[in-house]
C-alpha positions as CSV (number, residue, x, y, z in Angstrom):
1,X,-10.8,-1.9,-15.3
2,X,-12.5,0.1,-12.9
3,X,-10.9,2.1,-10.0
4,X,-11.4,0.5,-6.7
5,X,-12.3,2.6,-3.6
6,X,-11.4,1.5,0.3
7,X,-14.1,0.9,2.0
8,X,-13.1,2.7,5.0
9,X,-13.2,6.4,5.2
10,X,-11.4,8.0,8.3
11,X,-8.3,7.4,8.9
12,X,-5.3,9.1,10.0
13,X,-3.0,8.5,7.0
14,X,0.1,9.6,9.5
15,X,-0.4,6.2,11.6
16,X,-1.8,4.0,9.2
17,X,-0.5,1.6,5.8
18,X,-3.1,-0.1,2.7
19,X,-2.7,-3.3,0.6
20,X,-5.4,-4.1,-1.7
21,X,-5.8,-7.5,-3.9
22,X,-8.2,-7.4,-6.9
23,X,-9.2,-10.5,-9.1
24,X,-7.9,-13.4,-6.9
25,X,-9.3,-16.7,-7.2
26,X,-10.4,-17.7,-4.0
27,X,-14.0,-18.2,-2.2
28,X,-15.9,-15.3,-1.1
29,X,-17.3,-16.8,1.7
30,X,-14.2,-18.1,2.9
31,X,-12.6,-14.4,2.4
32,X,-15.6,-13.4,4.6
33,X,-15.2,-15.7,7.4
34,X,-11.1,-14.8,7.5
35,X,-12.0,-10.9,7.4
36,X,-14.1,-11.7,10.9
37,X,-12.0,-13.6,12.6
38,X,-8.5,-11.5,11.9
39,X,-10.2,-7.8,12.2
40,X,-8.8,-6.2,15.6
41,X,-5.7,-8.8,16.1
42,X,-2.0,-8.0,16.0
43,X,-0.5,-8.7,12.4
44,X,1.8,-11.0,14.2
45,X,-1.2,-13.1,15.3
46,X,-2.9,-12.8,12.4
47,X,0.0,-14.3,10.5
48,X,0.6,-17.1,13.4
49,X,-3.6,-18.0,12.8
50,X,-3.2,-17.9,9.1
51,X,0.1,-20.6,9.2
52,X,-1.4,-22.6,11.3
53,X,-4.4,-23.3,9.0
54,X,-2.6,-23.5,6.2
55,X,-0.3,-26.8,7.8
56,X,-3.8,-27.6,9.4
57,X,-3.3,-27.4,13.0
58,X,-6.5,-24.7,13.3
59,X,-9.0,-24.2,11.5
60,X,-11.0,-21.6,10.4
61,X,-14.7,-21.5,12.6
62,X,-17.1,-21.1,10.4
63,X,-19.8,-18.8,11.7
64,X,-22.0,-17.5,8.5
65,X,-21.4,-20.7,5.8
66,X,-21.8,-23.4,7.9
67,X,-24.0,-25.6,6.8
68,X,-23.2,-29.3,6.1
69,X,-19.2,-28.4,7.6
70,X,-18.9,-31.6,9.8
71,X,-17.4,-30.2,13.6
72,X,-13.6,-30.2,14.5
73,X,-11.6,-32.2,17.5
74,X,-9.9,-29.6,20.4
75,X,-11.5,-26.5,21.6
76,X,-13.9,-24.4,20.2
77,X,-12.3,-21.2,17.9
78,X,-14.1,-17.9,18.9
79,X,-17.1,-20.6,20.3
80,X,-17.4,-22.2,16.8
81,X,-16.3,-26.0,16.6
82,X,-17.9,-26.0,13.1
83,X,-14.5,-25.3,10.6
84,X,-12.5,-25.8,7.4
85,X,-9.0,-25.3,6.0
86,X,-9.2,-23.0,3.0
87,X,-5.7,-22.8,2.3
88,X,-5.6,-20.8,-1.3
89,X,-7.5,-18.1,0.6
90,X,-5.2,-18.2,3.8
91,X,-2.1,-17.6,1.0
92,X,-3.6,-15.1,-0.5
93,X,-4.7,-13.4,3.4
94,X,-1.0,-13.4,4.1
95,X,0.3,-11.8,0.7
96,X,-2.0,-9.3,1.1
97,X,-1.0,-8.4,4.7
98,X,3.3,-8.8,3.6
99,X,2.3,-5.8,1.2
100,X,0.7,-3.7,4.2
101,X,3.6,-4.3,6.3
102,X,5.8,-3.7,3.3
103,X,3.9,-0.2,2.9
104,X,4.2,0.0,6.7
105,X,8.1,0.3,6.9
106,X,7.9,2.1,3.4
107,X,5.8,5.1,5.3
108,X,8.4,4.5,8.5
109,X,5.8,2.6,11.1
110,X,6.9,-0.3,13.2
111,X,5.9,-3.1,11.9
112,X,5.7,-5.4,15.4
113,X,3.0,-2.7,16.4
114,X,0.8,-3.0,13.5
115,X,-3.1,-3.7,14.3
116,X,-5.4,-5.0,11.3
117,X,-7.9,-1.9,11.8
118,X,-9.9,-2.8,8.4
119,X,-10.0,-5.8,6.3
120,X,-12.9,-6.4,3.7
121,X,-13.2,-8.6,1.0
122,X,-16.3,-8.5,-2.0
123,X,-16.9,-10.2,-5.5
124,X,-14.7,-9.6,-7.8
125,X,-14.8,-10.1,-12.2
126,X,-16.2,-13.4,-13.0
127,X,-14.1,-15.0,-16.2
128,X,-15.3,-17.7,-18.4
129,X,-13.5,-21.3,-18.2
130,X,-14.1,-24.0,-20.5
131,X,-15.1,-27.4,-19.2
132,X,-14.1,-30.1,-21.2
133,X,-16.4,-32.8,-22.5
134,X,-15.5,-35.3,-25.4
135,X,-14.0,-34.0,-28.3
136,X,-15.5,-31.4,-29.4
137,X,-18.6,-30.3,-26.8
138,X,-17.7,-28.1,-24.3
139,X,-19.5,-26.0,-21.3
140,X,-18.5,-22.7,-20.2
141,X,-18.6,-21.6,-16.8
142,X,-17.9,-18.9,-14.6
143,X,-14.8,-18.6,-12.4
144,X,-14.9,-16.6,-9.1
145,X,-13.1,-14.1,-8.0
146,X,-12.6,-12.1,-4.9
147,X,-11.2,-8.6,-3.8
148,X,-9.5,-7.8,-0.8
149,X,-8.1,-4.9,1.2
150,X,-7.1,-4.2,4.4
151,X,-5.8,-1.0,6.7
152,X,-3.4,-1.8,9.4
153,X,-2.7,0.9,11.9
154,X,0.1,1.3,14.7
155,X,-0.6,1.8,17.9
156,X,1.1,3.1,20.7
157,X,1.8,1.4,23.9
């Protein structure tokens, strides 16, 4: 397996903690949409927006893939009304920023003053899958996968 690079190059390693997922099986483009809308917040909002999608009382606005997504009831999220719930990639979103925070208090930051100054996500290895059909036919296709990383930084108020 090949070594994996952040793509982010300054920062002050003093101030700030990485978490990186490789291989998960979740949507790119949903990945995309969730790095957009939680770059710049708190972790603890973050985490609140993330929840709340995942028992499906937001939803995530849709700003790049939004074609054929039917509009959602209430206000508009960051002046989108067109939205989803993708909750296998909001699971994955907030595993991946536990293990920051974990690194976080590991390096001896404050984890309430934690900003999400980086997140990223890419393609990852496509497996085969086999798709059954009758008894002895089968058709193989390709499985997605995603990586994702992200740099949260503390900042002093």
């Amino acid at each position: 397996m090949v070594k994996r690079n952040y793509q982010v190059q300054e920062i002050n390693e003093k101030i700030t903690a990485k978490a990186m997922l490789k291989n998960r099986p979740i949507s790119l483009k949903y990945a995309t949409e969730i790095c957009r809308e939680i770059k710049g917040k708190p972790v603890a909002k973050a985490e609140k927006f993330l929840n709340d999608i995942i028992e499906k009382k937001a939803y995530l606005p849709l700003k790049k893939y939004h074609k054929k997504v039917p509009h959602r009831k209430g206000k508009p999220i960051s002046g989108q009304k067109a939205g989803k719930y993708p909750v296998n990639a909001c699971k994955a979103f907030l595993e991946l920023i536990s293990y920051a925070k974990a690194n976080a208090e590991n390096k001896g930051l404050d984890p309430e003053r934690l900003i999400i100054k980086h997140v990223f996500a890419c393609q990852g290895y496509r497996r085969w899958s086999m798709q059954p059909k009758g008894r002895i036919a089968g058709k193989r296709r390709r499985k997605k996968s995603t990586h994702i990383e992200i740099v949260v930084q503390e900042v002093h108020a």
